[in-house]
LOLUMLUM-304321 format. One record per residue (C-alpha): residue in three letters; y, x, z. Coordinates in steps of 0.25 Angstrom, whole numbers, plus 5000, padded with zeros to 4 digits. Example, Ala and Ser with C-alpha at 12.3 -4.5 7.8 and 13.67 -1.06 7.14 Angstrom:
2
R   drenro     yy     xx     zz
R      ala   4982   5049   5031
R      ser   4996   5055   5029
//
This chain:
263
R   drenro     yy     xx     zz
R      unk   5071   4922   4911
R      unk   5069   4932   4900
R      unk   5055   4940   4900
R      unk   5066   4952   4897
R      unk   5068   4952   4912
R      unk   5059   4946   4920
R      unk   5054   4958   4924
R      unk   5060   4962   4939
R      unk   5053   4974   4942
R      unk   5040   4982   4939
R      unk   5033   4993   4950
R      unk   5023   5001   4947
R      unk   5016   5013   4956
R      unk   5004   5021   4955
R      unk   4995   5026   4966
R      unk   4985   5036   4966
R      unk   4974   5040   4977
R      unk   4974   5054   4977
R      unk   4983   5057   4966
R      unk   4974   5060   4956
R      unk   4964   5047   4961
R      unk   4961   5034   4960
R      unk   4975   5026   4954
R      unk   4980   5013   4954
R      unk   4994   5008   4947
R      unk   5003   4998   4948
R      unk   5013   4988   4943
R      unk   5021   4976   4948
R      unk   5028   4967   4940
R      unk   5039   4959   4944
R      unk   5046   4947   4939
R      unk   5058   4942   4939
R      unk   5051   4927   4942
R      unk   5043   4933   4955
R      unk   5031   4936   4949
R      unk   5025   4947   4950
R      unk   5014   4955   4941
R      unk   5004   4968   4947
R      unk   4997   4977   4939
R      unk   4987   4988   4944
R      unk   4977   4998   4940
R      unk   4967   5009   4945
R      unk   4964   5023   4939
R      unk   4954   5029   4943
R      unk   4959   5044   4943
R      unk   4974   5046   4939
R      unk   4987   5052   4946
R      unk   4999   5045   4956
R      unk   5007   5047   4942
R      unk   4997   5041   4931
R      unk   4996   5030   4939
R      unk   5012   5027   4940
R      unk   5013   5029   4926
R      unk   5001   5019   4925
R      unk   5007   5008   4932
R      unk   5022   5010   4925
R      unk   5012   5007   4912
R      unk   5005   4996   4915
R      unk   5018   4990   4920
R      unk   5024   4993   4907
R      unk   5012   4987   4900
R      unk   5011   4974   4908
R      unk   5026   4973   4905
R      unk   5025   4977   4888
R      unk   5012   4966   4886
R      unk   5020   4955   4896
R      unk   5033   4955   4894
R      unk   5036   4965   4884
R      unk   5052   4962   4882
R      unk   5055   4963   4900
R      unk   5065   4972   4904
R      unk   5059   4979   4918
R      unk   5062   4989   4928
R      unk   5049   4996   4933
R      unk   5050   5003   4946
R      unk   5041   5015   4948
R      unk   5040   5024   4961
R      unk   5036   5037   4953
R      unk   5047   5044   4950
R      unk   5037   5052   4940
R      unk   5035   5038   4932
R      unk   5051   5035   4933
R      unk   5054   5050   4929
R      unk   5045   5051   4918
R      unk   5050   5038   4911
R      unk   5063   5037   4911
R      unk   5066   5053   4911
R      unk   5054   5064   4909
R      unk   5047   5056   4896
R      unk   5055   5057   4885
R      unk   5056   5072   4887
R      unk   5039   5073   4888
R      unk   5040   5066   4875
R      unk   5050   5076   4869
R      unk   5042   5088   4874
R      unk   5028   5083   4869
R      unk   5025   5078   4884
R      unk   5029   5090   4892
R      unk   5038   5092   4904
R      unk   5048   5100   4904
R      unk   5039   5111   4908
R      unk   5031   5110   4896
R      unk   5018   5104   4905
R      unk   5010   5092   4898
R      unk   5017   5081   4902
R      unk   5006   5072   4914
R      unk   5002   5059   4911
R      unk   5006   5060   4897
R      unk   4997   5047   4893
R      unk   5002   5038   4904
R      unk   5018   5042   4900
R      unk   5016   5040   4885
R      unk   5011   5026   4889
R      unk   5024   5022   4899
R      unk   5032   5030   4887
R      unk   5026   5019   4876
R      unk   5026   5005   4887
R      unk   5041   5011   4892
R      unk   5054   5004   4885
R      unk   5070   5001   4888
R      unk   5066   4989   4895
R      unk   5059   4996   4906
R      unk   5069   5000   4917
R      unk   5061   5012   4926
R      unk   5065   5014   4941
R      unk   5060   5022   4952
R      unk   5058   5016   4967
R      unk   5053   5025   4976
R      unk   5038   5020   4982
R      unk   5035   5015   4995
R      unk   5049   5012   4998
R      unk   5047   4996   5001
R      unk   5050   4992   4988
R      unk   5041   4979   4987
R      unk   5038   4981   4970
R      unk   5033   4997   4971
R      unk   5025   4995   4985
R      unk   5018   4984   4978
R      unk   5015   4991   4966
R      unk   5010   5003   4975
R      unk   5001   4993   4983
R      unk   4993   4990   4969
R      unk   4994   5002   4965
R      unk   4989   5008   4977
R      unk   4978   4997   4977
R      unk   4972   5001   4964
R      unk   4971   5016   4965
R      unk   4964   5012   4980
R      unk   4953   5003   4973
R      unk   4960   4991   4981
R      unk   4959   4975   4978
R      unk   4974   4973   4977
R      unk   4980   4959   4973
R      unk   4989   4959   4960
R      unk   4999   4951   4957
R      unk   5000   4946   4942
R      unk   5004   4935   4933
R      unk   4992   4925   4930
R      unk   4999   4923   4916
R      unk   5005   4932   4906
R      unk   5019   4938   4911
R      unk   5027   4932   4900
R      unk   5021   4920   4900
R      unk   5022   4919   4917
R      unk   5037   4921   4914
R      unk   5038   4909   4905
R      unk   5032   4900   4916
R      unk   5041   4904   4928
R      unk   5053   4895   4934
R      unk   5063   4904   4926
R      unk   5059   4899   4914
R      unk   5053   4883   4917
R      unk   5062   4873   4909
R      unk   5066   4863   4916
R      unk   5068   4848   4917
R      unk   5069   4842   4904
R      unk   5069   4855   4898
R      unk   5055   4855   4891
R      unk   5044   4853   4902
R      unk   5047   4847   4916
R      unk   5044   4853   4930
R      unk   5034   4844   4931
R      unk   5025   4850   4919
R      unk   5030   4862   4922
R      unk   5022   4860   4936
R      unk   5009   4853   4927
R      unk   5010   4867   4923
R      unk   5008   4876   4934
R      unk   4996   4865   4938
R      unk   4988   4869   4926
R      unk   4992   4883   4928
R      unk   4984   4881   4944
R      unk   4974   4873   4938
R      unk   4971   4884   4928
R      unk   4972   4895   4939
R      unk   4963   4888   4948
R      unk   4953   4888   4936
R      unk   4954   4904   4934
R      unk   4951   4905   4949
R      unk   4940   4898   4948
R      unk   4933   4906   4936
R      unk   4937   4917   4942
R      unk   4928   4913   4955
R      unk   4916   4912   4946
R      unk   4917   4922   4939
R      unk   4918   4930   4952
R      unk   4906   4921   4957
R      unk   4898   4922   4945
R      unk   4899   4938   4945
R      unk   4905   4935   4931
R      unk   4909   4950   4924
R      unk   4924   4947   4914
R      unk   4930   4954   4905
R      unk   4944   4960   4907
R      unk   4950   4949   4896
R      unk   4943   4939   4904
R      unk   4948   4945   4917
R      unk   4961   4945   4911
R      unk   4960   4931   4905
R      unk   4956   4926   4917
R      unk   4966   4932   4925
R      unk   4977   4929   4916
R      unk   4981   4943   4914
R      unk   4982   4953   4904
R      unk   4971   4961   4900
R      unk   4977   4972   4902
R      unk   4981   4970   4918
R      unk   4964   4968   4920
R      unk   4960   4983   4918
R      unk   4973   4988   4921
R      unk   4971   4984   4935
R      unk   4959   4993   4938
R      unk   4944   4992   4941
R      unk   4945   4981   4954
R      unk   4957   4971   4956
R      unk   4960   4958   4963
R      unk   4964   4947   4956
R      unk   4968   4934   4962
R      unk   4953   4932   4973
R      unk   4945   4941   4965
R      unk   4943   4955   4963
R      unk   4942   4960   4948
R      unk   4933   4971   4947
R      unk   4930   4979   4934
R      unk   4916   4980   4934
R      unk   4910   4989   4921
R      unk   4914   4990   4906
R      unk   4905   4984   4896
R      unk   4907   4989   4882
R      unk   4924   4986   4879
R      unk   4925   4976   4890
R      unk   4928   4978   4906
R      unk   4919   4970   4917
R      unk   4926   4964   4930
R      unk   4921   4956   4940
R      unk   4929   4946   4950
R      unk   4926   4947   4964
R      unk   4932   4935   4974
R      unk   4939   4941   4985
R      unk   4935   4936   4998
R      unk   4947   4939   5007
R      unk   4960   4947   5001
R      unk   4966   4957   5009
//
C-alpha cells in the first residue's frame, strides 16, 4: 500500500453555540486499513464559519506533518468552505482580499492559512450535514462536544500515522520473507506489554496529582505535540480526562483525571 493513497476520506465540521460563541472544530481521519484518527478543538469566542475553516486546517495540517505525499478527499458540509476554496479564493487574492463588492474579504487570516496547507493532492467535496452520512455526523458529534465544553472520546493512532501504516497487515512480509508470523506476533506482545506500562504511569500520575507538560502529555500519549493543545482546555483520553490547568512561563500545565464511569 503506498502512503500516496492510504487515505479514504477526511470530515471536518464546525459548530458554534450562539454563533458568535463558544466553538469547537472537528476532523476525522480515515484509512484505508480501518483505522481511523479524530482531531478536535475549542474557541472560546469565534463564528459557525471560523470554525469550519479551523477544522479544514487542522486536518490539512495533521495530513502535511503525517503523511505529507497522500492524495485525500476532504469532505466539508459548508458550502462557504467548499466555495471559497475551489472557486472564490483566487479572485480575493487578485483583488487584494476583496469581494466582488469591494468589502474586506472575512476571515482573511484563517483563508490565507487553508490557501498555504492547500495543494493538487487534496480533492474538496461538499456533503450536505445531518444527512446520515456516518463520517460528517461523527465529525459533527466532536465538534459539537468541544464547543459544548463536553468529555467526548477521540479516536487516534497511539503511533505516528506513517509509521502505523508501516505496521498494518497490508504491508507485514510474509513467511520466509524477512521476519516470520510468529516474531511478527512477539511484536505486537511487546507493543501490549509497553501499553500496559503507559497505562499504569498514567494512573499515578492521576493518583499523585502529578502536573505534565504538553511534550510530556504528548509523549506519553504517543501523539504529536501538536494534537495536545489543539484539542482544547479539557479532553478525555483513553480512562482519564486531560485538563489544561495554567501556564507557567512558555509551558502549558494539565492534569489527568481517572474516569470513574464513561457515559
Amino acid at each position: 500500500m503506498s502512503k500516496a493513497n492510504a487515505i479514504k476520506a477526511i470530515y471536518t465540521d464546525g459548530a458554534c453555540s450562539g454563533n458568535p460563541g463558544p466553538g469547537g472544530w472537528a476532523a476525522v481521519i480515515q484509512f484505508v486499513n480501518g483505522a481511523q484518527h479524530e482531531l478536535g478543538g475549542y474557541v472560546a469566542q469565534t463564528t459557525n464559519n471560523r470554525m469550519e475553516l479551523q477544522a479544514a486546517i487542522e486536518a490539512l495540517k495533521a495530513l502535511k506533518e503525517l503523511l505529507p505525499s497522500a492524495e485525500a478527499s476532504l469532505h466539508t458540509d459548508s458550502e462557504y468552505v467548499k466555495n471559497g476554496i475551489t472557486k472564490w479564493l483566487s479572485n480575493w487574492k487578485r483583488r487584494d482580499w476583496k469581494t466582488a463588492q469591494g468589502k474586506t474579504v472575512l476571515n482573511q487570516d484563517l483563508w490565507e492559512s487553508l490557501d498555504r496547507l492547500n495543494s493538487t493532492r487534496i480533492q474538496w467535496h461538499y456533503v450536505r450535514g445531518h444527512s446520515g452520512h456516518p463520517g460528517n455526523d461523527r465529525a459533527d458529534a466532536i465538534a459539537r462536544a468541544f464547543s459544548l465544553g463536553q468529555p467526548i472520546s477521540l479516536s487516534q493512532l497511539e503511533r505516528p500515522m506513517a509509521e502505523q501504516l508501516e505496521l498494518t497487515d497490508h504491508t507485514l512480509p510474509e513467511i520466509g520473507e524477512g521476519k516470520s508470523r510468529e516474531e511478527s506476533r512477539d511484536g505486537r506482545v511487546r507493543h501490549l506489554r509497553d501499553l500496559l506500562e503507559t497505562l499504569q504511569m498514567a494512573d499515578a500520575i492521576a493518583t499523585e496529582g502529578y502536573l505534565i507538560t504538553s511534550s510530556e502529555v504528548a509523549d506519553l500519549m504517543d501523539i504529536h505535540a501538536s494534537a495536545v493543545t489543539s484539542r482544547g482546555d479539557q479532553w478525555v483520553w483513553r480512562n482519564w480526562e486531560v485538563s489544561r490547568i495554567r501556564r507557567e512561563g512558555n509551558q502549558i500545565l494539565w492534569q489527568l483525571e481517572r474516569i470513574k464511569e464513561l457515559s
